[in-house]
N, C-alpha and C positions, 0 to 999 in steps of 0.2 A: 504493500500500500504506500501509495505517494507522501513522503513528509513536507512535500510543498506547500505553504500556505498562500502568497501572491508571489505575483512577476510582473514586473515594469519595463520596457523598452527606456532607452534613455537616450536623450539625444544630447552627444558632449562635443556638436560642431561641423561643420559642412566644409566639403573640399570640392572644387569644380577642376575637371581634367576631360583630358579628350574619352569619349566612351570605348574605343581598343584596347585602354588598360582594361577593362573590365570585360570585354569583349572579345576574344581573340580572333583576331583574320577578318573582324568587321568595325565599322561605326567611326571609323576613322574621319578627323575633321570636324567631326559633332560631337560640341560639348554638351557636358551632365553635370548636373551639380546633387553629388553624393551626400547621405547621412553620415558623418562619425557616431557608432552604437556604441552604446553600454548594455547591457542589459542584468538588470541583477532582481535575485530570487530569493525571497525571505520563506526560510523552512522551520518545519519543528525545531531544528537546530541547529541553529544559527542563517546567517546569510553568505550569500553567493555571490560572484559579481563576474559574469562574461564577459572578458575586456576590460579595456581600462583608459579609450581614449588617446588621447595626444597627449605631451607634456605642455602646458598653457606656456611655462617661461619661455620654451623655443618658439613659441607664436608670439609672445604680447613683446620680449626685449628684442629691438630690431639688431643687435649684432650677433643674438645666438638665431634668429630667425633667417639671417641673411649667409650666416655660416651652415645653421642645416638646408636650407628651402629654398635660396636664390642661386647657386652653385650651376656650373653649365652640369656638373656630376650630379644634378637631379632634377628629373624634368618632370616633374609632379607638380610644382610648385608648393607654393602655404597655403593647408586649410586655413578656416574662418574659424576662431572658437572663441565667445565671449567671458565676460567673468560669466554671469549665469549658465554658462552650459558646463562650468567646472564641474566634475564628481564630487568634492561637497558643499559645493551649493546644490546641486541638483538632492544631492541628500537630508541635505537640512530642511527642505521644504516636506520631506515624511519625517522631519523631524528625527534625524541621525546623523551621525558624524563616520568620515574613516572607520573608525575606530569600532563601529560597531557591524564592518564589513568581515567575517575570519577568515572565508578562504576566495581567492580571485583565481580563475581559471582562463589563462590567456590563451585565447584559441591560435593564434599566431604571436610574431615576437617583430611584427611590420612597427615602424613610427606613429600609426593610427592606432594600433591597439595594445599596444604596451607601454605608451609613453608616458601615461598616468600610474606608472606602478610607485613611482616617486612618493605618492599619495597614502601608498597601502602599505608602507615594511614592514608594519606590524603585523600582514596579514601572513596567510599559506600559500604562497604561489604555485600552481602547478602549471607544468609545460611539459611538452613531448618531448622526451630525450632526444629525437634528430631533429627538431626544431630549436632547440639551447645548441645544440654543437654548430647548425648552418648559422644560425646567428651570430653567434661565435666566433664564424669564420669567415663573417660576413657577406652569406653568398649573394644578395645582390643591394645597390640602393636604399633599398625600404627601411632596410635595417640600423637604427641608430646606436651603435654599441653603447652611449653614456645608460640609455635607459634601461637594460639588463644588468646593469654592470655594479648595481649596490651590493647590502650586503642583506641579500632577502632571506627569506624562508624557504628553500624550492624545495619541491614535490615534482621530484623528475621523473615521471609516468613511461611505464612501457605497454601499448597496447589500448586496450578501452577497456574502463571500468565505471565503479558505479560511484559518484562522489558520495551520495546517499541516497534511501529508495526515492523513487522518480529522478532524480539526475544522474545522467548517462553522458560521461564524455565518452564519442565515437569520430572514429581516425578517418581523417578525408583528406590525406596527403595528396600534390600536386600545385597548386597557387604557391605553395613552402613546403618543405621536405616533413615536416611533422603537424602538420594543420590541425586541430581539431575540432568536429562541430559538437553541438550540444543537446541532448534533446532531456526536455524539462515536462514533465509530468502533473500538471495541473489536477488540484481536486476537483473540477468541474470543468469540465468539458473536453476538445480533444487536443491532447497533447503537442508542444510545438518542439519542433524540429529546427532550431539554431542552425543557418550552413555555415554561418562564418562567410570567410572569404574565399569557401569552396564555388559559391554562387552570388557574386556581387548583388544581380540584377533575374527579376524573374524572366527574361530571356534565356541566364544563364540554363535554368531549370528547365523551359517548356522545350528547347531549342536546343538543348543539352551542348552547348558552347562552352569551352576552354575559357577560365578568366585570362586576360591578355598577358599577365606576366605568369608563367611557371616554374616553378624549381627545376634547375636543369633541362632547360626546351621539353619536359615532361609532360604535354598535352595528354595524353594515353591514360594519365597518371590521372590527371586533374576530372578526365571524362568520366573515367572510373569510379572517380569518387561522387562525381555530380549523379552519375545516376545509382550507386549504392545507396547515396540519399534518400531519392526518389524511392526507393525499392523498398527504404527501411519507412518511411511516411506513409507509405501503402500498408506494409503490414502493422505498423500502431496505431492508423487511423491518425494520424500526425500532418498537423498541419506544416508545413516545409516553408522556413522564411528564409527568402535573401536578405545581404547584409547590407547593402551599400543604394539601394530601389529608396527614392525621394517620394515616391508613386503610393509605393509600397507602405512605407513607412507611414505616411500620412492619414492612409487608411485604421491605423490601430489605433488603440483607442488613447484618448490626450491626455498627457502627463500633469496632475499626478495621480488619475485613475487606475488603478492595476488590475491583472488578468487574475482572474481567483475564484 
C-alpha cells in the first residue's frame, strides 16, 4: 500500500532553446520555452523531492552566470529563475523549509536538475552510480561539476528500487548514462509516471523520439527507455508525464494545490 500522502509539480524556472535539444533529428530553428521541474512528495515518512532545479546564484550574479551560461562552450544559454520560483520559497508557501525535505532523488546530474542540491546537504541524495561517475567525468556541457561536488549524503543506487511503498525509482538511461525516472503512487487515483528527461516533451512519448542530446550518440538507448516507459504506464495504469512540455505542465493543477 502506497505511503504517499500529496504530490506537487513545482515550477523552479523557464529556459527557452531551440526544440532539437529536446527533439532529436527535428524542430530545429523553432524555439520553446521549457519548464524547470521540481517535483516533491510528502509520504507517511517523511518527504521526497525529484530534482532540485538550477543553482539561483549562477543565474541572479552576472559573473558566475556569464562564466557558466554565456560561454561559446555552451549553447543552451541562461534559464529565467526568479526569487519566487526558488525551492524555499516555493516551500514556504506549504509552509516548510529545506530542512524538512530528507531525501532528494536527482533523476539526472544536468545544470537544470541538480543545481539546487546546494539547498538540500542536509538531505539523502541519491543518484545512479553511472550517472555520478559521467558526471564526474564530465561527459558533456550540461554538467556543472561545482554542483555535485559538496560534501552530500549520497545514496549511490545500483538498478531500481523502491524508495518506499509507492515510490519507485526506475532506470531510463540514454539523454545520461544513469537517468532515472520516477513513478509515485498516489492514494487516489492513477498513479504518475515521472520520465525525467527521458521525455522532454509529449512528442517525445507519442512519437517515440530521441531527446536531442544522448549519452554517447546513444539514441537506441534513449528509445529504449522512452518506450519501456510507455510499456510500464500501461501496465500500472500510470499516467506518463514529460518533463520539460510548457503545454503540459500548464494543464496540472496550480500550485499550491497538490495531487492527493
Amino acid at each position: 500500500m502506497t505511503q504517499v500522502h500529496r504530490f506537487w509539480p513545482l515550477l523552479t524556472g523557464t529556459h527557452r532553446y531551440d526544440k532539437s535539444l529536446s527533439t532529436r533529428g527535428r524542430g530545429q530553428g523553432v524555439m520553446i520555452e521549457a519548464p524547470i521541474l521540481a517535483y516533491l512528495i510528502e509520504t507517511a515518512n517523511g518527504r521526497i523531492l525529484y530534482d532540485v532545479g538550477c543553482d539561483y546564484a549562477k543565474i541572479a550574479d552576472p559573473v558566475q552566470r556569464a562564466r557558466h551560461y554565456e560561454g561559446l562552450d555552451f549553447p543552451f544559454g541562461p534559464p529565467v529563475m526568479t526569487e519566487e520560483q526558488r525551492l524555499p520559497n516555493r516551500l514556504a508557501r506549504l509552509g516548510l523549509t529545506p530542512l524538512d525535505v530528507d531525501l532528494v532523488l536527482v533523476g539526472h546530474l544536468h545544470f537544470d536538475h541538480a543545481g539546487g542540491l546546494c539547498e538540500f546537504c542536509h538531505s539523502e541524495i541519491h543518484v545512479h552510480a553511472r550517472e555520478l561517475e559521467a558526471a564526474r567525468a564530465g561527459a558533456d556541457g550540461a554538467y556543472f561539476a561545482e554542483d555535485f561536488a559538496g560534501d552530500y549524503r549520497w545514496r549511490v543506487a545500483q538498478g531500481e528500487y523502491d524508495l518506499l511503498p509507492g515510490v519507485r525509482a526506475i532506470e531510463s538511461p540514454g539523454h545520461t548514462a544513469g537517468h532515472m525516472s520516477l513513478l509515485v503512487e498516489l492514494p487516489k487515483g492513477p498513479p504518475i509516471l515521472l520520465a525525467g528527461d527521458a521525455a522532454d516533451l509529449r512528442e517525445n512519448i507519442e512519437d517515440e523520439v530521441a531527446p536531442g542530446l544522448c549519452w554517447q550518440e546513444r539514441e537506441d538507448l534513449a528509445l529504449a527507455s522512452i518506450r519501456k516507459l510507455k510499456s510500464l504506464a500501461r501496465e500500472a495504469g500510470a499516467q506518463l508525464w514529460p518533463n520539460h512540455d510548457m503545454a503540459f505542465f500548464r494543464a496540472c493543477r496550480p500550485f499550491p494545490e497538490p495531487y492527493a
